[in-house]
C-alpha positions as a printed Julia matrix, in Angstrom:
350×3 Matrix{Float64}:
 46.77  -82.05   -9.82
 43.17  -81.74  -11.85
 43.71  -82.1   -15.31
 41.7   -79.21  -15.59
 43.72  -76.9   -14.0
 46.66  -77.31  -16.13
 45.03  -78.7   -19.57
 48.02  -78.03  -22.02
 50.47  -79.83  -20.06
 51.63  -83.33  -20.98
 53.77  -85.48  -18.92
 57.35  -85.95  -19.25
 59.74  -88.7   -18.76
 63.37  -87.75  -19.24
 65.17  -86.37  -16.01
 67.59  -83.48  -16.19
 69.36  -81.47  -13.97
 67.02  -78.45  -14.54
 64.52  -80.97  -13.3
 65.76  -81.36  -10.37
 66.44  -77.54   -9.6
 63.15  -76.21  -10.21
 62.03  -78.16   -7.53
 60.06  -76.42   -4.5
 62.49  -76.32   -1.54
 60.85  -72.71   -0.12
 57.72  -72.7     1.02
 55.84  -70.18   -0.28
 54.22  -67.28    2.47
 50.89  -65.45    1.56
 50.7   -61.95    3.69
 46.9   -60.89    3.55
 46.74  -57.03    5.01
 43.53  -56.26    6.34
 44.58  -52.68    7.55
 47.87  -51.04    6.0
 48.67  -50.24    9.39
 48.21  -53.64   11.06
 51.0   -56.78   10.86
 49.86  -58.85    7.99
 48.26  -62.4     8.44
 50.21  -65.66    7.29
 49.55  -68.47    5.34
 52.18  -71.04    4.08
 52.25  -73.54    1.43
 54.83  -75.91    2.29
 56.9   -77.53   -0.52
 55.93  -80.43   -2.82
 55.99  -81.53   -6.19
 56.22  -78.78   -8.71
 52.05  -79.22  -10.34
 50.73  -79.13   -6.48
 52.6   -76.49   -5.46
 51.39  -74.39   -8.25
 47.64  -75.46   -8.0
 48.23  -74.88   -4.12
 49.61  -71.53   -4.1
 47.01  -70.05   -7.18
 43.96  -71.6    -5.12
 45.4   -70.23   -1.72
 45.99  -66.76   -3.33
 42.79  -66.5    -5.24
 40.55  -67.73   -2.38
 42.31  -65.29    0.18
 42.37  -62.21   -2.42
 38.56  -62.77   -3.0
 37.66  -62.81    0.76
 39.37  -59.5     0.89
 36.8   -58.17   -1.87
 39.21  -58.49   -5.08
 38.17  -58.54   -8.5
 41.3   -60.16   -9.88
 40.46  -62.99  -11.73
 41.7   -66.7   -10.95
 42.8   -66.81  -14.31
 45.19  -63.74  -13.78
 46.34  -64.54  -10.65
 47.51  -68.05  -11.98
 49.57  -66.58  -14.38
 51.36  -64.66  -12.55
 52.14  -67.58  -10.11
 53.33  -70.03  -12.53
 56.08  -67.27  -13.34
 57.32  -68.45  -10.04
 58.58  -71.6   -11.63
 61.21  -69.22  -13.54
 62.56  -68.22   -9.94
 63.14  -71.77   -9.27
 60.69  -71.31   -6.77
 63.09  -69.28   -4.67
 61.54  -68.1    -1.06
 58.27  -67.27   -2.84
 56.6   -64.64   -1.36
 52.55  -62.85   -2.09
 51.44  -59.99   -0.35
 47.48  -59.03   -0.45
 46.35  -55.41   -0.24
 43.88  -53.23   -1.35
 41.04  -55.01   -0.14
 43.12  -57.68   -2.56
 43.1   -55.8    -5.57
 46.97  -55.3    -5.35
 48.82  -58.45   -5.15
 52.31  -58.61   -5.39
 54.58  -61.27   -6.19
 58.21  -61.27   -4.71
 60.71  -63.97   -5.06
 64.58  -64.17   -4.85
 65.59  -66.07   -8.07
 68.1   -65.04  -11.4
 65.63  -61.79  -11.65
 64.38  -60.9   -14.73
 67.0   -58.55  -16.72
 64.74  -57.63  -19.65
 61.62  -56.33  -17.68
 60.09  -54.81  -21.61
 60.81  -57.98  -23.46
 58.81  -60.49  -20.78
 55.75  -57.82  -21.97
 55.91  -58.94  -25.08
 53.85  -62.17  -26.48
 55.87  -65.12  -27.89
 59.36  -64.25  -25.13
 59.88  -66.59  -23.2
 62.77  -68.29  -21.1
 61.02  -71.54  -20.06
 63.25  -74.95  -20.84
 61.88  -78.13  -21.09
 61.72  -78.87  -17.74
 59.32  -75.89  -17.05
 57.21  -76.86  -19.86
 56.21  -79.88  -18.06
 54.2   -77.64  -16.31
 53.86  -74.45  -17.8
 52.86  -73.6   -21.27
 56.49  -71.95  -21.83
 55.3   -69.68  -24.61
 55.86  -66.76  -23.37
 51.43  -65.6   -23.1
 51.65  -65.46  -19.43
 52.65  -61.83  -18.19
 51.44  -60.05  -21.85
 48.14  -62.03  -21.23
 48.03  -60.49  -17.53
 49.26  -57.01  -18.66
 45.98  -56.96  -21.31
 43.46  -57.85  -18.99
 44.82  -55.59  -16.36
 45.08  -52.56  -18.95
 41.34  -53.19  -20.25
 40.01  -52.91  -16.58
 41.78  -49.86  -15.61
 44.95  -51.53  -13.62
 48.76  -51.92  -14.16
 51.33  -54.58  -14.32
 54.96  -53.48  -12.45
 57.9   -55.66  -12.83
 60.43  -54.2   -10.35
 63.86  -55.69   -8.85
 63.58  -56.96   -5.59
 65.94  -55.66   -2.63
 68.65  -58.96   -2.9
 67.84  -59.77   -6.29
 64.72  -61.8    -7.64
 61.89  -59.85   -8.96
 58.55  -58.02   -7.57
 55.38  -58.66   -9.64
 52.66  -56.02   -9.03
 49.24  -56.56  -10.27
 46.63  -53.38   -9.47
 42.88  -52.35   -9.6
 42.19  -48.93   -8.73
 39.62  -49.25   -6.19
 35.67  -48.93   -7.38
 34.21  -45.33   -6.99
 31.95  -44.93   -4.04
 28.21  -45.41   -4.64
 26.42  -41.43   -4.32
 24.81  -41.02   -0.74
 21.7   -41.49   -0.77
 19.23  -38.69   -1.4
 22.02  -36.3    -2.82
 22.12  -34.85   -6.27
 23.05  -36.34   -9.41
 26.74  -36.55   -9.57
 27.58  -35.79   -5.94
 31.19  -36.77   -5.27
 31.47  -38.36   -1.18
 33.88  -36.4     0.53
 37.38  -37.92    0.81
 36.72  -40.15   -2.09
 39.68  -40.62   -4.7
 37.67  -38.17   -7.44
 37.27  -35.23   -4.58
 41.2   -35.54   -3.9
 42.12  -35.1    -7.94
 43.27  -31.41   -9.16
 40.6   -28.71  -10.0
 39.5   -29.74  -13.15
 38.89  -27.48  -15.96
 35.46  -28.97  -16.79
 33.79  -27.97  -12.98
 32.46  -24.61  -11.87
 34.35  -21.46  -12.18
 33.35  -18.68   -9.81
 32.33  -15.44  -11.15
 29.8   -13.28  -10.34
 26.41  -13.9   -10.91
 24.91  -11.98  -13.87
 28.41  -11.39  -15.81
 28.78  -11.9   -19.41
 31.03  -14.88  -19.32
 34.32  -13.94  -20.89
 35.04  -17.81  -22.68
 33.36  -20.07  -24.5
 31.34  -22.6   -22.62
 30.43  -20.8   -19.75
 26.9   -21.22  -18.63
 25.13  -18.93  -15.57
 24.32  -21.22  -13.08
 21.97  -19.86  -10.12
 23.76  -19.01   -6.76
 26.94  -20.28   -7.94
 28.39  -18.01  -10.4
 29.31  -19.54  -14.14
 30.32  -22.67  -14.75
 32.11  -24.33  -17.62
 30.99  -26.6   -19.91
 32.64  -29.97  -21.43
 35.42  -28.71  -23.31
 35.07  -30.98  -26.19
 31.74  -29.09  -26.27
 33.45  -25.29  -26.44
 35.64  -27.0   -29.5
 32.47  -27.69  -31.63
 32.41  -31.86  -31.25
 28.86  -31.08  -31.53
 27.39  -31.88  -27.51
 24.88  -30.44  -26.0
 25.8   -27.84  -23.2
 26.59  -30.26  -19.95
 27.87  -28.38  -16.67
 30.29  -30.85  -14.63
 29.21  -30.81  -11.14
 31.88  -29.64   -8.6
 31.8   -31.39   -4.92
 30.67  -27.61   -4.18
 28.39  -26.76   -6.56
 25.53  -28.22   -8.35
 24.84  -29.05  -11.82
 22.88  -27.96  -14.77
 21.98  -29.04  -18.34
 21.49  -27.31  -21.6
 22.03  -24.19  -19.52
 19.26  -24.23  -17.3
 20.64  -24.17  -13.55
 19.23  -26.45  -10.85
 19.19  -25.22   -6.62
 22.85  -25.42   -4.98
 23.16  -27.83   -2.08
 21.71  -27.05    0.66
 24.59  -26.01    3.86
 24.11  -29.25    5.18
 24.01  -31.24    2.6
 27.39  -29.61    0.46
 31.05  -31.24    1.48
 33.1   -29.78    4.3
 30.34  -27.26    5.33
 31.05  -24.69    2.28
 26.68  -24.22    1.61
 26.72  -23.04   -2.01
 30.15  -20.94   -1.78
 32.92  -22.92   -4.05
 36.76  -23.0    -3.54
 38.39  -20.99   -6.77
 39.82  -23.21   -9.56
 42.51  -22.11  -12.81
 40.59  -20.5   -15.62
 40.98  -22.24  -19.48
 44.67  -21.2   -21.28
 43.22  -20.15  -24.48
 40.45  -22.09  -24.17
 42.31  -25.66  -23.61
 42.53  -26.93  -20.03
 44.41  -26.05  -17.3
 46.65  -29.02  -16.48
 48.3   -30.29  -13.29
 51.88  -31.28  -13.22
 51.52  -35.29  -14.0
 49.23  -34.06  -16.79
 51.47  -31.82  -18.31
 54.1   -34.39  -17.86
 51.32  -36.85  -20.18
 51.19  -33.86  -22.95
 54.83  -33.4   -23.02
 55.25  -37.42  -23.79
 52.54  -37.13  -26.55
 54.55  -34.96  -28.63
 56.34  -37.24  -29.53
 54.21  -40.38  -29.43
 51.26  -41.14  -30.82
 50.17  -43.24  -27.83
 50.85  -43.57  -24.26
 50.34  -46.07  -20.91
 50.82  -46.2   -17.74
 54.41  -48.18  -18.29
 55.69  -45.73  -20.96
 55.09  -42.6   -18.48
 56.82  -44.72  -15.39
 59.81  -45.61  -17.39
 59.98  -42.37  -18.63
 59.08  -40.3   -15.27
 58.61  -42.61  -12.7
 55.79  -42.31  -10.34
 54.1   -46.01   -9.93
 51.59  -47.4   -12.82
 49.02  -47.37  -10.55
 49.17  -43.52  -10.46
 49.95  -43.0   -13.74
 46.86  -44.9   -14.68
 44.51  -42.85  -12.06
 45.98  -39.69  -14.21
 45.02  -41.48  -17.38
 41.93  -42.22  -16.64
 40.65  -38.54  -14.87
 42.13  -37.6   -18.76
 39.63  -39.62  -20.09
 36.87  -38.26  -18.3
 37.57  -34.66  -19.32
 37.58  -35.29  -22.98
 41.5   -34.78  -23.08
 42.02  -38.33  -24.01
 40.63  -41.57  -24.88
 41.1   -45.51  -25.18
 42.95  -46.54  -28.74
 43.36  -50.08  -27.68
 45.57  -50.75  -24.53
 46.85  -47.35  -24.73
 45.1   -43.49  -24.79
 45.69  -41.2   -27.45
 44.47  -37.17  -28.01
 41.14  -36.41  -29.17
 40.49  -33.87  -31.51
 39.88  -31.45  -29.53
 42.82  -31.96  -27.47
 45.12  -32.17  -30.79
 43.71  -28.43  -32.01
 44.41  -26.76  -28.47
 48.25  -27.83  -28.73
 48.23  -27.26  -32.49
């Protein structure tokens, strides 16, 4: 093993039994999934002294994620593998998919019975054995849960089926660059921001020429009226901005720009646009996850992904892609790891 891989650890001399039962006697199987509908390919690390093993199965599972397109970091990925050690190495198992940006862990050790605590920095249940070759301070899966959290993705900690533990790690995949030529804003048909609910920042239809009946409605030019940014309608102080809808076109400080073209507009719809909720009172009109994310804020001043799966269920991955849509319609933002209400989101419930 390269010093450099494993820096803080120094060697040890006195034997124990714990020695001897973390280790390797599994070797450990890496599943990479080019389609989700196609048998996985195999790779296996075969057992061998606890350091190789380790630098063998992080180098294997970084160099395999990364020729699927991941954007997982080594550093990540090694943490989570060194984790393994607390399994006793027990039929190890990694599964890449996603175009690797979800890998998941699996093993059949002791499990891990306090799933919040191993979030928190400073918990750990390493003995001196496993500090021969882990740091043991208990950085590892809080570190991993940070960096995952600041780029958008989750951390799961789930039982497995015959005991052991499942270790998800998640990037939501990168929006799709525009097509080329199209207007500013234009969302590809089928990608993931086409397929989330109406929004109550895009175009509302109405009749062209009306007086629009709430605040922040612009006229826009063969499209009816269209809504601005709510945080705009609550006085934050922004300039008039029309959100564009995948069937409709976008203006700013209320001058209106030409609809799509029939050919160019998703699904064939020209400059016509499929009906979405009107404002409550002037707040937004919320799905039923995102009503689910008010309800929790209530009560707490901050929420994540892991709070609204323990509380709800739903995967972290999904509760995230919520979060973040919140974000972009002014309902919530960032307060560290966590969102919290803006403003103008704590007046509409007030």
């Amino acid at each position: 093993m390269s010093e450099a891989f494993y820096p803080f650890v120094q060697e040890g001399t006195a034997a124990s039994e714990d020695d001897a039962a973390i280790q390797p006697h599994y070797p450990a199987r890496i599943a990479v999934y080019d389609d989700p509908l196609s048998t996985p390919r195999v790779e296996e690390i075969a057992p061998t002294d606890v350091r190789s093993y380790l630098e063998q199965i992080t180098e294997a599972t970084n160099r395999l994620a990364h020729e699927q397109g991941s954007r997982i970091p080594f550093m990540v990925i090694r943490e989570v593998v060194e984790n393994l050690i607390h399994a006793y190495f027990m039929q190890p198992t990694i599964s890449i998919l996603n175009h690797g940006n979800t890998i998941t862990f699996s093993d059949q050790g002791p499990g891990i019975p306090h799933k919040d605590l191993a979030r928190q920095y400073g918990t750990t249940s390493a003995s001196d054995a496993m500090r021969k070759y882990i740091r043991g301070v208990g950085s590892g899966l809080p570190y991993v849960e940070a960096w995952m959290a600041e780029h958008d993705g989750t951390l799961e900690i789930r039982d497995n089926i015959a005991g052991g533990t499942l270790v998800t790690i998640s990037l939501i995949p990168e929006e799709p660059e525009p097509v080329s030529g199209a207007p500013m804003g234009y969302v590809q048909p089928g990608s993931w921001q086409q397929m989330q609910a109406p929004s109550w920042q895009q175009a509302q239809p109405s009749l062209q020429g009306q007086q629009a009946g709430a605040a922040g409605m612009v006229p826009a030019q063969g499209m009816g009226y269209a809504q601005t940014g709510w945080a705009a309608a609550q006085g934050q102080g922004q300039q008039p901005y029309q959100q564009l809808s995948p069937f409709g076109t976008q203006t700013y400080d209320g001058q209106p720009t030409t609809p799509y073209p029939p050919a160019q507009t998703p699904y064939g719809y020209g400059a016509q646009m499929l009906p979405t909720p009107a404002p409550a009172a002037g707040g937004p009109v919320l799905d039923s996850f995102e009503a689910q994310v008010i309800e929790y804020l209530k009560t707490h001043a901050t929420v994540g992904p892991s709070d609204l799966c323990s509380v709800y269920g739903r995967s972290t991955a999904s509760w995230s892609r919520t979060l973040k849509a919140m974000d972009a319609r002014g309902i919530l933002y960032k307060q560290g790891q966590k969102r919290a209400l803006t403003d103008a989101a704590r007046a509409w419930l007030s």
